[in-house]
VODREN-285619 format. One line per field, with one value per residue: x, y, z of N, C-alpha, C in turn; residue in three letters. Coordinates in steps of 0.1 Angstrom, whole numbers. Example, Ala and Ser with C-alpha at 12.3 -4.5 7.8 and 13.67 -1.06 7.14 Angstrom:
REM VODREN-285619
n.east: c(132 128)
n.north: c(-57 -22)
n.up: c(78 71)
ca.east: c(123 137)
ca.north: c(-45 -11)
ca.up: c(78 71)
c.east: c(132 129)
c.north: c(-33 0)
c.up: c(78 79)
aa: c(ALA SER)
REM end
This chain:
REM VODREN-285619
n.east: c(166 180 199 181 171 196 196 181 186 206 199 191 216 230 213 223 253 248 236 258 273 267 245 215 197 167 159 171 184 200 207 204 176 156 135 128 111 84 53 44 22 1 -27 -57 -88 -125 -132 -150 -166 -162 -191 -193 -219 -232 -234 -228 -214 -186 -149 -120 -93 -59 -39 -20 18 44 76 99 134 162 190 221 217 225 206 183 163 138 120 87 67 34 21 -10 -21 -44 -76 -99 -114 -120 -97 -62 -28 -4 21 15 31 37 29 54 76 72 74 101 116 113 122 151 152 160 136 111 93 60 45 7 -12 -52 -85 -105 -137 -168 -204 -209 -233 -245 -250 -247 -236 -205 -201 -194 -172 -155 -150 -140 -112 -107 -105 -85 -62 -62 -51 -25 -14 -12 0 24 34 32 57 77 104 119 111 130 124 104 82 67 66 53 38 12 1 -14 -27 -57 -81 -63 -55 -82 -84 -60 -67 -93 -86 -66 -85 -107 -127 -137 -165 -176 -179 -209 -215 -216 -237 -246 -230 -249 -263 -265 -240 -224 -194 -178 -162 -137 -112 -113 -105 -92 -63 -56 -38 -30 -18 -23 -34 -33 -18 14 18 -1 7 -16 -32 -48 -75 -100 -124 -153 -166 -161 -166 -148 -126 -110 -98 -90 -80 -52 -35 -12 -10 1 -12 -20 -36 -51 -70 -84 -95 -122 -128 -121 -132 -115 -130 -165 -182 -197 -177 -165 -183 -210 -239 -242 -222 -216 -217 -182 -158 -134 -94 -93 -112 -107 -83 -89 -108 -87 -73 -86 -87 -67 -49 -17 -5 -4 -10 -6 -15 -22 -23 -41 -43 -55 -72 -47 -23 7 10 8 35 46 64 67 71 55 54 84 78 56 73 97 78 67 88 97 78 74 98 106 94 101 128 121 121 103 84 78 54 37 12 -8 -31 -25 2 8 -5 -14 -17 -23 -18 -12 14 18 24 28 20 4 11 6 2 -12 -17 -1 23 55 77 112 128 122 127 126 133 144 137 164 177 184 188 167 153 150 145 135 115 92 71 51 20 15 23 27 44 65 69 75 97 109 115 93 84 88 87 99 88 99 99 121 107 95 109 106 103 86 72 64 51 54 39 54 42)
n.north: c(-172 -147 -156 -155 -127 -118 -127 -114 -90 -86 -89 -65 -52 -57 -36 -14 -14 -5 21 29 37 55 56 40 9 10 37 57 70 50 42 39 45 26 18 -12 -32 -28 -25 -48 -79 -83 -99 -100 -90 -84 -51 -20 -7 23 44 39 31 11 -20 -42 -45 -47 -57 -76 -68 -65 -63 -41 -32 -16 -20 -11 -13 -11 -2 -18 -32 -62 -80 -102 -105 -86 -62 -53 -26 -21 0 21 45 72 91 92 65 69 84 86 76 47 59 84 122 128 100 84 96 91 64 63 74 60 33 40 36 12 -6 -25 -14 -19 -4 2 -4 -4 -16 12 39 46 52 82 93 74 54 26 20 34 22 -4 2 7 -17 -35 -21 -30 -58 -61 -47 -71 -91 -80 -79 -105 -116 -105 -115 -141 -143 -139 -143 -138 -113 -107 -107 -105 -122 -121 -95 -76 -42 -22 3 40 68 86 70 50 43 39 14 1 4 -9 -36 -43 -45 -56 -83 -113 -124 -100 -84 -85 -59 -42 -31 -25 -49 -69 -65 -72 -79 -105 -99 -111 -129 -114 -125 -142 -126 -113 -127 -164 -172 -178 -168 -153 -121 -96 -74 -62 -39 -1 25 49 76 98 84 63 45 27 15 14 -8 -29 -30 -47 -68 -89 -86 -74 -54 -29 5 39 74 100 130 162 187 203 190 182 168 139 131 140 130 120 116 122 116 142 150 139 131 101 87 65 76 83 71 88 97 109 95 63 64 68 46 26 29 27 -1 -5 -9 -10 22 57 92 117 147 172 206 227 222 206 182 156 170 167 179 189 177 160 168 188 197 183 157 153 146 127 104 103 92 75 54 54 41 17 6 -8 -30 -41 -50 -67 -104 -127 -138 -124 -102 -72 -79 -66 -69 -93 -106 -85 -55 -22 13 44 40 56 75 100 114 100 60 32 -2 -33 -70 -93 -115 -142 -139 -137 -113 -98 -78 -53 -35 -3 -1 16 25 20 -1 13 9 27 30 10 -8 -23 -51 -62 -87 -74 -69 -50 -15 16 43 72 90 109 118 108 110 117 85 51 25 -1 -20 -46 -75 -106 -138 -166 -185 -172 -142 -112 -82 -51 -34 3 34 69 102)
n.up: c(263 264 242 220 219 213 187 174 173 159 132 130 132 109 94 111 95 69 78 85 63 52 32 28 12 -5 11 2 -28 -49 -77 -112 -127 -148 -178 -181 -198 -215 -219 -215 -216 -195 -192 -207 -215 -215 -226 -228 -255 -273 -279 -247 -240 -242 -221 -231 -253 -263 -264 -270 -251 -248 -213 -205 -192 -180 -171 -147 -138 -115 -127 -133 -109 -87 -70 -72 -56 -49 -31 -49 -68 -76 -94 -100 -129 -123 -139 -134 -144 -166 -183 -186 -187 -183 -185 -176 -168 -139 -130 -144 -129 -100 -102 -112 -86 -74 -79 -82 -57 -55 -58 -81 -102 -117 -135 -145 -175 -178 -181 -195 -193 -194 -190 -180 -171 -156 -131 -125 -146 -139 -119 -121 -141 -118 -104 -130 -131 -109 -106 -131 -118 -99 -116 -124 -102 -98 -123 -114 -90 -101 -123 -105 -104 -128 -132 -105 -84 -53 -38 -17 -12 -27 -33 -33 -50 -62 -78 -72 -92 -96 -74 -60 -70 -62 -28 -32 -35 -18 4 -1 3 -15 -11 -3 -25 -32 -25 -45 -61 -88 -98 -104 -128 -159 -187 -163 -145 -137 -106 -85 -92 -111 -140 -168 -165 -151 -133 -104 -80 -58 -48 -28 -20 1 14 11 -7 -10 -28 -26 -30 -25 -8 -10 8 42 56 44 52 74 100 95 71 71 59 58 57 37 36 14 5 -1 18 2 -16 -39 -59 -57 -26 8 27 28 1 -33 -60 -79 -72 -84 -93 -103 -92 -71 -32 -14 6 17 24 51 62 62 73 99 98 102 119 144 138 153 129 115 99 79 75 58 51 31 37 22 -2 -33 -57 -72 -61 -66 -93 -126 -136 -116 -104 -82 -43 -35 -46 -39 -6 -7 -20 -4 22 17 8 32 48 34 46 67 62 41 46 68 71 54 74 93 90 103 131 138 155 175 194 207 215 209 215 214 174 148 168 192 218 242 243 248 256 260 267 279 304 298 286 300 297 304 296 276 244 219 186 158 120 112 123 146 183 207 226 255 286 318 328 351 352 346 323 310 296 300 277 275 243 234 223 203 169 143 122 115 138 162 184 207 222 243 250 264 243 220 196 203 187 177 151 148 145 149 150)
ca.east: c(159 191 201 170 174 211 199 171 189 219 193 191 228 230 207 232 262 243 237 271 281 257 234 206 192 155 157 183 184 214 200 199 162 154 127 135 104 75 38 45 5 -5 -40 -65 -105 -133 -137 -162 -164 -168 -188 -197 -235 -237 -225 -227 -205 -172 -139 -107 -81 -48 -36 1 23 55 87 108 144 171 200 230 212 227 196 172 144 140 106 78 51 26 12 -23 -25 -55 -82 -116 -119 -121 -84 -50 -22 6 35 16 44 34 32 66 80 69 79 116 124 110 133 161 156 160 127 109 81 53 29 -2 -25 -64 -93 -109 -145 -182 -214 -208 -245 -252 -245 -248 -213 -195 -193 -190 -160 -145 -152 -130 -105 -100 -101 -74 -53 -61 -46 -15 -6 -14 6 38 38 40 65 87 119 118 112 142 115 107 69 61 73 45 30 3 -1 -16 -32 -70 -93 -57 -51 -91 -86 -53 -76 -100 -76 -61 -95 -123 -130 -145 -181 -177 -187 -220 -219 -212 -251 -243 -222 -263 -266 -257 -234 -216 -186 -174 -157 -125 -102 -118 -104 -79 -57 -59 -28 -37 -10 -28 -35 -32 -6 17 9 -4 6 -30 -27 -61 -81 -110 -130 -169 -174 -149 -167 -140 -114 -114 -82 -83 -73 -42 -27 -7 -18 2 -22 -19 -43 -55 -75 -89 -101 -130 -128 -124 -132 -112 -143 -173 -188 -195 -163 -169 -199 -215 -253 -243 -216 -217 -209 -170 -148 -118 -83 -92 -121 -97 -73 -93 -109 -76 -65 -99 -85 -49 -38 -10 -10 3 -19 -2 -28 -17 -31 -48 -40 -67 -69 -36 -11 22 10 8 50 50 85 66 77 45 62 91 72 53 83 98 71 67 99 102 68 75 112 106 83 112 137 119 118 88 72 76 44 29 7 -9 -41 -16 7 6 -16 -7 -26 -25 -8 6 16 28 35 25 14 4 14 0 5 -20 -10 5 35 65 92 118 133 117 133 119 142 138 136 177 180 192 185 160 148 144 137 129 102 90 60 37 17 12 28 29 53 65 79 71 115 109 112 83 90 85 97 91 86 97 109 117 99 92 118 104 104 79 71 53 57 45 48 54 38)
ca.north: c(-160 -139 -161 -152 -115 -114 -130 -107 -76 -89 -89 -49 -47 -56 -22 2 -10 0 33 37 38 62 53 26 8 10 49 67 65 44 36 46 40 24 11 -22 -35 -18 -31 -62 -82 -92 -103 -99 -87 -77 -38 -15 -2 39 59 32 32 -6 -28 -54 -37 -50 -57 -81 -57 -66 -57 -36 -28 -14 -20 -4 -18 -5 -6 -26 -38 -78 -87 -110 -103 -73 -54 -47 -19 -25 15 21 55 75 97 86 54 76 91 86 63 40 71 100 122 121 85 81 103 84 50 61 78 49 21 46 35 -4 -14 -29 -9 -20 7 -6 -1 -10 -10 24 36 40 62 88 98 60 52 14 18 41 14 -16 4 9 -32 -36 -19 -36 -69 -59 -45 -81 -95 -75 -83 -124 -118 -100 -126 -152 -142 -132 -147 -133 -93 -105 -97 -114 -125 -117 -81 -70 -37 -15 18 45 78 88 61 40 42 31 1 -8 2 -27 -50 -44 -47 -59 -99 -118 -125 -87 -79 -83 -47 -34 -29 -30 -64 -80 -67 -82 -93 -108 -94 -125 -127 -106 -130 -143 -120 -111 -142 -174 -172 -181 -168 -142 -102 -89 -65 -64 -27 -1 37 56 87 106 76 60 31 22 5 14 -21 -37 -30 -59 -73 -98 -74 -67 -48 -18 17 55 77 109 137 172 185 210 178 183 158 130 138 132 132 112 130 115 119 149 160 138 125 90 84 67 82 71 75 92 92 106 82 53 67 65 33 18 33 22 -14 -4 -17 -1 33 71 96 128 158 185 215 239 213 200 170 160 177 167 189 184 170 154 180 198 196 169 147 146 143 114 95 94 89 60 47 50 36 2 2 -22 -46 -47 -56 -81 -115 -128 -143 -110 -94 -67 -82 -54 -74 -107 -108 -72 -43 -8 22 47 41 63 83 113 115 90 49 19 -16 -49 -82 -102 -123 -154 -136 -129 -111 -95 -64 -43 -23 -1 4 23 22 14 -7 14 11 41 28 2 -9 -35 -56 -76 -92 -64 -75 -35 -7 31 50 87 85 122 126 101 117 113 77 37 16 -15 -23 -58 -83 -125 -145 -182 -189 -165 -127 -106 -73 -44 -21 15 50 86 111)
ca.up: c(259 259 230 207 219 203 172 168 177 150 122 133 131 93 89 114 94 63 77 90 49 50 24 27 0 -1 18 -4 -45 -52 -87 -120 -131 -161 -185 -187 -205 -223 -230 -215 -213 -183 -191 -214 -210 -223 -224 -233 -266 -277 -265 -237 -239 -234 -211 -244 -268 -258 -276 -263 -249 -239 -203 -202 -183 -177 -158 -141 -126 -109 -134 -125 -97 -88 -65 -76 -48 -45 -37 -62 -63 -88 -95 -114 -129 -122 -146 -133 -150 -185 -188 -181 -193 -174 -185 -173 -165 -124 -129 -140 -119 -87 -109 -115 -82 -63 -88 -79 -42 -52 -61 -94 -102 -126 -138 -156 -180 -175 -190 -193 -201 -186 -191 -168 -168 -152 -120 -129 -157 -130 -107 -130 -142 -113 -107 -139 -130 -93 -115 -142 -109 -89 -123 -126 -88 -96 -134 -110 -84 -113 -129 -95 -113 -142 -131 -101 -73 -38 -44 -7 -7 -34 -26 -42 -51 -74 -75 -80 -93 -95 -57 -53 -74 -50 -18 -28 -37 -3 16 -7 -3 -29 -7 -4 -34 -34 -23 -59 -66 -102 -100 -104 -139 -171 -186 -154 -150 -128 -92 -84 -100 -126 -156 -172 -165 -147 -123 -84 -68 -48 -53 -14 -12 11 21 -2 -6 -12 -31 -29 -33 -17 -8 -15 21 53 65 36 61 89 110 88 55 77 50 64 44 40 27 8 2 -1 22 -5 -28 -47 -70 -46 -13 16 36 28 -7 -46 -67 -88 -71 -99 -85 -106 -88 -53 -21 -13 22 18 29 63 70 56 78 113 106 102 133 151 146 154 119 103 89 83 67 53 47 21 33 14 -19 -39 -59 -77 -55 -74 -102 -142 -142 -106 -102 -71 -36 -28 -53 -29 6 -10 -23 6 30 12 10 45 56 31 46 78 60 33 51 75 68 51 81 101 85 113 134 152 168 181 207 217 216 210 213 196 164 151 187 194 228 247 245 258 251 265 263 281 312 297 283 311 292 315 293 262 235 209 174 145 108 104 133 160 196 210 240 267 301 322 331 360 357 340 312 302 303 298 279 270 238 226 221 188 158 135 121 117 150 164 202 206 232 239 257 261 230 208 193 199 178 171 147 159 134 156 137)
c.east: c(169 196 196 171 186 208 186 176 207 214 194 205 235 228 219 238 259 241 247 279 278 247 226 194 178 149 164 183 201 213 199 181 163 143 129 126 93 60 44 25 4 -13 -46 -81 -110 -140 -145 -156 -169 -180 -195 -211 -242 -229 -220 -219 -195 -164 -129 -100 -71 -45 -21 2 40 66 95 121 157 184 216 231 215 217 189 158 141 125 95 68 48 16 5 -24 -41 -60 -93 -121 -124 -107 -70 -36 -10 19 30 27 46 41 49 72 84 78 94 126 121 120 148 162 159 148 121 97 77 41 20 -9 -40 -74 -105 -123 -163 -192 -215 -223 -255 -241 -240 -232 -205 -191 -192 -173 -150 -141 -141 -121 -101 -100 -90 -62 -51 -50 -31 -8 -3 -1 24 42 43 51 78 102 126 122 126 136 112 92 58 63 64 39 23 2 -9 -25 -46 -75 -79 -51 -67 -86 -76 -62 -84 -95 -70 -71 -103 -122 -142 -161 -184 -186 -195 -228 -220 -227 -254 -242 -239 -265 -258 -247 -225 -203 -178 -167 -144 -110 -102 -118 -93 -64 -57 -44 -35 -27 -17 -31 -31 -22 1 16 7 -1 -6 -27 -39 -70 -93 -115 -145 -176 -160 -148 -158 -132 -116 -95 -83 -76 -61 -33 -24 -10 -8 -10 -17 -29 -47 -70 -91 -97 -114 -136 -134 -119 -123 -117 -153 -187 -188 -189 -168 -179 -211 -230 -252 -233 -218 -206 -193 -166 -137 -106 -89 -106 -113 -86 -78 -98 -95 -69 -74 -93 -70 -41 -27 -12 -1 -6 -11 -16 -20 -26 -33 -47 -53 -61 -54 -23 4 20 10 23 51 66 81 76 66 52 76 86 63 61 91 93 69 72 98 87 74 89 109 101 91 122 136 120 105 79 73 67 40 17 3 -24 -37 -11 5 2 -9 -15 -17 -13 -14 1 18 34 38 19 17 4 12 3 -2 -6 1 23 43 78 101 125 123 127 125 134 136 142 149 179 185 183 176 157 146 147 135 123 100 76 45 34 7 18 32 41 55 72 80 89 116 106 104 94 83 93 90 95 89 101 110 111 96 98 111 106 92 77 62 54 44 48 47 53 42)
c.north: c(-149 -140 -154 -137 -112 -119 -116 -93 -79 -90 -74 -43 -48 -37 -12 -1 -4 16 45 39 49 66 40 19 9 24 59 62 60 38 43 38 36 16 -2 -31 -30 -26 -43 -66 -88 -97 -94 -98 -81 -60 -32 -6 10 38 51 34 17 -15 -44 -57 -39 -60 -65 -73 -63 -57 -50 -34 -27 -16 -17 -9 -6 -9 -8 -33 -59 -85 -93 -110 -92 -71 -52 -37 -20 -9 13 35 59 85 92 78 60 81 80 73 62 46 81 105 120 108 76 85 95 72 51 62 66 34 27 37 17 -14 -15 -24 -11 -11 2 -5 -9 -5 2 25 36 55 69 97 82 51 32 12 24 28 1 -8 1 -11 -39 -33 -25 -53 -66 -57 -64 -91 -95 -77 -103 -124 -118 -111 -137 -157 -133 -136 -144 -119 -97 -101 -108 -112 -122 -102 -73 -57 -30 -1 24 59 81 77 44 33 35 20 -9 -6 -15 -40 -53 -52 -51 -78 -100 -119 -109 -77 -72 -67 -34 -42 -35 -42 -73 -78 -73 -70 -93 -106 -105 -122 -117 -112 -136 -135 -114 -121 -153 -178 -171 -178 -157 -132 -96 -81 -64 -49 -21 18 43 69 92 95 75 48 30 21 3 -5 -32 -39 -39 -62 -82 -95 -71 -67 -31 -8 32 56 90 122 147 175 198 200 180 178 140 134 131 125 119 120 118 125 129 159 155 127 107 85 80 70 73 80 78 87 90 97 69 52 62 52 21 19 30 4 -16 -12 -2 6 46 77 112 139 169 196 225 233 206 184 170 167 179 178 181 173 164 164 189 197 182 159 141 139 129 105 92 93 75 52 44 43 18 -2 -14 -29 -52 -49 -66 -92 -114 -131 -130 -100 -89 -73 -77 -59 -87 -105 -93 -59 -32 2 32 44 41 70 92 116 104 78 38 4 -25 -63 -95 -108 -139 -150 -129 -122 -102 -79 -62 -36 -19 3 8 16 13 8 -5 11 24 39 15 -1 -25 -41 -66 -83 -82 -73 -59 -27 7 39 62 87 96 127 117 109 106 99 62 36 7 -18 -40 -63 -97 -124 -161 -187 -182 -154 -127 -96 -71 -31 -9 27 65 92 128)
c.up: c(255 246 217 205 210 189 170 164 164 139 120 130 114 86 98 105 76 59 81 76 44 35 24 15 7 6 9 -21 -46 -68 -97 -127 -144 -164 -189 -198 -208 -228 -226 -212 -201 -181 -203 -212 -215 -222 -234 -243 -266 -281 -253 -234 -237 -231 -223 -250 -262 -268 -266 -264 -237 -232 -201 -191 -188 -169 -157 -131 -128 -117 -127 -112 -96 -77 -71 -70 -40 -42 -51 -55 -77 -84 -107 -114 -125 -134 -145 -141 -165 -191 -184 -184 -180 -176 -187 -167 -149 -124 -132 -134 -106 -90 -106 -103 -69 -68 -83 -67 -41 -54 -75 -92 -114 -124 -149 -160 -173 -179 -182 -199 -198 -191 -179 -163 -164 -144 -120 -138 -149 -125 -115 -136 -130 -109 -118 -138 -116 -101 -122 -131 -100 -103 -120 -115 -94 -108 -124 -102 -91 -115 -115 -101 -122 -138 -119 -90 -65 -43 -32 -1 -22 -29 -37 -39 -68 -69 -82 -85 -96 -79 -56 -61 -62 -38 -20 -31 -24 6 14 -8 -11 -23 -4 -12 -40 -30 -30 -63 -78 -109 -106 -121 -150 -181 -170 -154 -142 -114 -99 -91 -111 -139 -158 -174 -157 -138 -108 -78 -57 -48 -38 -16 -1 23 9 1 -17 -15 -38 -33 -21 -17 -11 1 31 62 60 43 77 93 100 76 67 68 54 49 46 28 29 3 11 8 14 -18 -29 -57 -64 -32 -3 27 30 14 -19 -52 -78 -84 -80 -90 -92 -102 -74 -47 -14 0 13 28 48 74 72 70 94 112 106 117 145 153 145 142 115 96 90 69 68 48 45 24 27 -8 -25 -47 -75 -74 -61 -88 -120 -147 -130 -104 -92 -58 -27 -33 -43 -12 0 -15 -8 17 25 12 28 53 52 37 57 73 50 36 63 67 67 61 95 99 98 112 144 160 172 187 216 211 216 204 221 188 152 166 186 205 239 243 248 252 259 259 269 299 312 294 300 307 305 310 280 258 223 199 165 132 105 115 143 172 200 220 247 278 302 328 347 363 350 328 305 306 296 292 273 258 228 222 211 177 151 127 123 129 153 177 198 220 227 249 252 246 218 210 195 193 178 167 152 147 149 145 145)
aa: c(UNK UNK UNK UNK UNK UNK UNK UNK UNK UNK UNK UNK UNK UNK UNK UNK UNK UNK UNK UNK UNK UNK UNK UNK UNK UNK UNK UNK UNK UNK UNK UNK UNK UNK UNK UNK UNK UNK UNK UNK UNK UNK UNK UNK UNK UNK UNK UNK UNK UNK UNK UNK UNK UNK UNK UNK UNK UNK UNK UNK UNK UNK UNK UNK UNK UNK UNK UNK UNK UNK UNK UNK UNK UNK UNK UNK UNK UNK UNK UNK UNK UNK UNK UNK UNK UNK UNK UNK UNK UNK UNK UNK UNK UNK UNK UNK UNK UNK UNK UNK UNK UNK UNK UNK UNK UNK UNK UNK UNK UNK UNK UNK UNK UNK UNK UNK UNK UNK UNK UNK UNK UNK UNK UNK UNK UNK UNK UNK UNK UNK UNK UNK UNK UNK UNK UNK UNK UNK UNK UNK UNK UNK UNK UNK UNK UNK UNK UNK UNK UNK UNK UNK UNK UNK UNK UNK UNK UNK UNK UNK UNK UNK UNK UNK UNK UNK UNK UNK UNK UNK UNK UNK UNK UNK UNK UNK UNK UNK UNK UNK UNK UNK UNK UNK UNK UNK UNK UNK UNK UNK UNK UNK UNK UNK UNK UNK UNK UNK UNK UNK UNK UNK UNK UNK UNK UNK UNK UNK UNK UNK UNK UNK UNK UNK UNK UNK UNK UNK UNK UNK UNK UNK UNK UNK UNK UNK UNK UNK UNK UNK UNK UNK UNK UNK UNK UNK UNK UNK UNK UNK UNK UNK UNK UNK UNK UNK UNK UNK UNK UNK UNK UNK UNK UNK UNK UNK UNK UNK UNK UNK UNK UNK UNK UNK UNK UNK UNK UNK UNK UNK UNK UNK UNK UNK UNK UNK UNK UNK UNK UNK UNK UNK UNK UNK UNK UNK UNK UNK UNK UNK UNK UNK UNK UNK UNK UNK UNK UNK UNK UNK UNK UNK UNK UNK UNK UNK UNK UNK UNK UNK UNK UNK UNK UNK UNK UNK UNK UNK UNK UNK UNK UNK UNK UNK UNK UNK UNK UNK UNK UNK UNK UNK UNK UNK UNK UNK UNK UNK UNK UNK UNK UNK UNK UNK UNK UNK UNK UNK UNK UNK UNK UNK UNK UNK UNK UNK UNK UNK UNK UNK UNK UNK UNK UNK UNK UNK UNK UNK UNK UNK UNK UNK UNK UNK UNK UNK UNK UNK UNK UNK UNK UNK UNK UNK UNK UNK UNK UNK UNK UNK UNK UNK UNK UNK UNK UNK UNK UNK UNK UNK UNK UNK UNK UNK UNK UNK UNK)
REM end
């Protein structure tokens, strides 16, 4: 057991000596950003033709995208986030200035960001094309995740370190890509009329490698159905938004205010039921900010608090090993999370470990203690700066883990 402890706690030691250089990839911009390709297609589908008055009238439209690497970067498997601008399924292109913004200063930090077009386009006086849009666009997104994993060799990216993101009706499309399964569906009212717009991976291209994200930063978005979100979607979430939104609520409201629009959960519904089934999360609230908070150039001061809240939420999951995915309803329990001053961690009776430690984001030491026989146990841990960490121990020739955020 001591054994496994020293290897575990020597995977941590990679990250101090990292931050004893004092810069860490993946937390700090070590990178010059660059466009490295332009309008690449990732799929192909049938969108709706001007001025969208029937669901009929549709034209083949190639799927873009953009990419974004870290110049002179000699990794090969690096991270990806796959961002979908937002403009309510009627506006907005994959180099609004926001959108690059987020794109360049996030490539800075070591990761390959693809921003991506999708098809745009609906009768906004018919609740029926609202939500078939949005349907389209969480297809064209399930694409562009299946297209990136693909091609992991090619962009120089780790195929299990995918995450999702985007802001406004590009953050819902990642939400249901995160949480929406395919027998799900059936809960897109719309989905019944014609023409069939087919299951969730059926369009745009025919690649099976998978859509899931590996977590997803939410930026004023929403979901359709909080019931999407189960233990089994264990897809860790930061979320972002105004508590002045009016456009899309953070609350429980239709987007716009618009009577053909259905009623959507916001961030802070999103946010509690995620925390209802202790998955993975951190929810930021802008207050007195409305929707759009980074502003017309993304150059505010949100633009920074959302960059690196982000960075630092995806940091531990990008630098575990692939088979280290949080697993916050398996070996051990932890409530609340996120914490603030106090919580409690369990482990059932079978497990007997004999010490605990909790470490943070760059691998130091923060705390532990030791055990005799509890299989729970109480602790104070209100002297943690706000932050990712992970409670772990050995036992019975394994690691245990659990990552935790202090808010």
């Amino acid at each position: 057991m001591l054994k496994l402890l020293k290897v575990f706690l020597s995977v941590f030691m990679i990250l101090i000596s990292l931050s004893l250089q004092g810069q860490t990839r993946y937390i700090d911009s070590l990178f010059q950003p660059n466009l490295s390709q332009q309008d690449v297609i990732y799929g192909n589908a049938p969108a709706l033709g001007w001025p969208y008055l029937s669901e009929t009238y549709t034209y083949p439209q190639d799927l873009l995208m953009d990419v974004y690497s870290p110049s002179g970067d000699t990794v090969t498997d690096r991270p990806c986030i796959v961002y979908a601008h937002g403009g309510a399924f009627l506006l907005g292109a994959k180099n609004d200035y926001p959108v690059v913004e987020f794109c360049e200063r996030m490539t800075a930090k070591g990761y390959v960001v693809v921003s991506i077009a999708y098809r745009l386009g609906f009768n906004n006086l018919d609740s029926v094309s609202s939500q078939r849009a949005t349907y389209r666009g969480i297809q064209d997104y399930h694409a562009a995740m299946r297209y990136v994993k693909q091609h992991a060799s090619q962009l120089g990216i780790d195929s299990n370190k995918v995450y999702g993101a985007g802001n406004s009706a590009g953050s819902i499309m990642a939400i249901h890509v995160a949480y929406l399964d395919e027998y799900e569906r059936v809960n897109f009212p719309a989905l019944s009329s014609t023409p069939d717009l087919g299951c969730l991976s059926c369009s745009g291209n025919a690649y099976q490698t998978g859509a899931v994200p590996k977590a997803i930063a939410n930026l004023w978005g929403a979901i359709i159905d909080t019931a999407f979100i189960e233990v089994s979607n264990n897809v860790p979430a930061i979320s972002f938004h105004g508590d002045q939104d009016g456009l899309v609520s953070p609350n429980h409201a239709r987007p716009f205010n618009n009577p053909f629009f259905p009623k959507l959960f916001g961030s802070t519904i999103i946010h509690q039921r995620l925390g209802h089934l202790s998955m993975m999360n951190s929810y930021q609230v802008f207050t007195g900010a409305g929707h759009e908070p980074w502003g017309l150039f993304g150059t505010n001061l949100y633009m920074d608090s959302i960059v690196e809240a982000t960075a630092n939420f995806f940091y531990p999951m990008t630098v575990m090993s692939t088979d280290e995915r949080p697993r916050p309803n398996g070996a051990i329990q932890c409530y609340p999370n996120p914490a603030t001053d106090k919580m409690t961690l369990s482990w059932g009776n079978t497990l007997k470990p004999t010490q605990w430690h909790i470490l943070n984001a760059e691998g130091l030491l923060c705390m532990q203690g030791d055990l005799h026989g509890e299989s729970s146990i109480n602790l104070i841990v209100e002297a943690l700066p706000a932050g990712w960490y992970c409670f772990a121990f050995a036992c019975d020739g394994s690691v245990y883990r659990q990552p935790f955020i202090m808010q």
